[in-house]
C-alpha positions as CSV (number, residue, x, y, z in Angstrom):
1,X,133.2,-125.8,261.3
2,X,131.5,-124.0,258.3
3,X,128.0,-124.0,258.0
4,X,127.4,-126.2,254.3
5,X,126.4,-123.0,252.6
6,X,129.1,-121.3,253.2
7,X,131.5,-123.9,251.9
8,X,130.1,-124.0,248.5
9,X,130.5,-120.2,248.3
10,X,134.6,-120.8,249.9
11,X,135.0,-122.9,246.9
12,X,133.3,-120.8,244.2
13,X,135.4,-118.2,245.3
14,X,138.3,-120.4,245.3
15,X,137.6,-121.6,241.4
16,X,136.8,-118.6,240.4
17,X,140.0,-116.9,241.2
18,X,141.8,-120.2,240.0
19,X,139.9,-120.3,236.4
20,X,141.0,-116.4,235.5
21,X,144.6,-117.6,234.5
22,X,143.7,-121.2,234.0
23,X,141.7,-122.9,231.2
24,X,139.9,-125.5,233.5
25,X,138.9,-127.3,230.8
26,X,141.7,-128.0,228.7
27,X,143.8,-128.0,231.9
28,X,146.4,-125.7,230.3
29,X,147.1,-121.8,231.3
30,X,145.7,-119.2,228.9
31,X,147.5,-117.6,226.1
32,X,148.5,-114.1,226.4
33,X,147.8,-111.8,224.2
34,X,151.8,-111.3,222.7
35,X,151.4,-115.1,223.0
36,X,148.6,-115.4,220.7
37,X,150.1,-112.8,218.2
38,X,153.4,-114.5,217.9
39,X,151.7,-118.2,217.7
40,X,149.7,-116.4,214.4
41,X,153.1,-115.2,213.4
42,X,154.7,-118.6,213.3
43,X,151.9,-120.8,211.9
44,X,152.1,-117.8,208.9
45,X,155.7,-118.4,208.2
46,X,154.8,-122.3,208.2
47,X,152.2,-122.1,205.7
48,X,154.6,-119.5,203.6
49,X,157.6,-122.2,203.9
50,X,154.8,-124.6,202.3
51,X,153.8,-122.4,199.9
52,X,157.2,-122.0,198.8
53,X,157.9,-125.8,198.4
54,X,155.6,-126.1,196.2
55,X,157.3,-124.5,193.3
56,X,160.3,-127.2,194.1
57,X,160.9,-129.3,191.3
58,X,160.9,-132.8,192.2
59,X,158.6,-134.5,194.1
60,X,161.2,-136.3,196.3
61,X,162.8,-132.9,197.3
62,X,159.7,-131.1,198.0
63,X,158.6,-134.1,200.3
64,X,162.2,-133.9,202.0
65,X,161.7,-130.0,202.3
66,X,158.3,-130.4,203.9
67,X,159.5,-132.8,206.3
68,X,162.6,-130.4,207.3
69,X,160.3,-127.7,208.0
70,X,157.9,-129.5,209.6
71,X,160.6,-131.5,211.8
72,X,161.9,-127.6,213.0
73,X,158.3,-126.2,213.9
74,X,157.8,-129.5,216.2
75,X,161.5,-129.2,217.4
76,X,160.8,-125.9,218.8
77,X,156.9,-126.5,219.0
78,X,156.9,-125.9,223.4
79,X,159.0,-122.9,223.6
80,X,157.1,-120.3,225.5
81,X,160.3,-117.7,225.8
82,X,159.1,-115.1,224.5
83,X,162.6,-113.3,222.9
84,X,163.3,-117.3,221.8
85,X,160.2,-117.5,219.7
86,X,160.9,-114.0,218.4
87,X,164.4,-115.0,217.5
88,X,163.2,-118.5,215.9
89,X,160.6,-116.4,214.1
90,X,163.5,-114.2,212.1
91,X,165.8,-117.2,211.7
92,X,162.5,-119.2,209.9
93,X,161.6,-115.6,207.8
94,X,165.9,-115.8,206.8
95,X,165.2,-119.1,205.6
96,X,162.1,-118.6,203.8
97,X,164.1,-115.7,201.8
98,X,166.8,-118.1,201.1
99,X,164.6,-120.7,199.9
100,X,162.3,-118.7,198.0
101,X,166.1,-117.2,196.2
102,X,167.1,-120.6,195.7
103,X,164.2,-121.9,193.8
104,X,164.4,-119.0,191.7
105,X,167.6,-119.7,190.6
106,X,167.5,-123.0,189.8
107,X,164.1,-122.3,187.2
């Protein structure tokens, strides 16, 4: 049997070595850093798509579009792959081009 203070000092070691990967607070792993650049990436794109909508003519379509790109972000919203999110990340950049070409045309 340990002697009490040695315990404690088990156990700091033991959170300690558990809280360097592990948000203890939030209960979630950290990001990584390529995690943290691609999650700015996407939230960019989002808030682009937006931006875009808003030059949409009709208030009925723009709330439809909206909803359409919002409905795809929380589709894919958990993927932590990180060649998937690179891959979803050119697909939503495609679309933005399309969109931002189709609004043009139709002024």
């Amino acid at each position: 049997r340990r002697p009490r203070g040695e315990a404690i000092w088990w156990l700091a070691g033991r959170l300690q070595k558990r809280s360097a990967c592990f948000n203890m607070a939030a209960r979630k792993p950290y990001m990584t850093f390529k995690q943290f650049l691609l999650r700015q990436q996407a939230i960019s794109l989002y808030r682009d798509l937006l931006r875009a909508s808003r030059d949409v003519s009709g208030a009925q379509e723009r709330k439809e579009m909206r909803a359409w790109f919002r409905a795809e972000f929380e589709r894919w919203r958990h993927t932590t792959d990180e060649t998937t999110v690179r891959t979803l990340l050119a697909q939503g950049r495609a679309t933005l081009s399309e969109v931002r070409t189709a609004i043009e045309m139709t002024k």
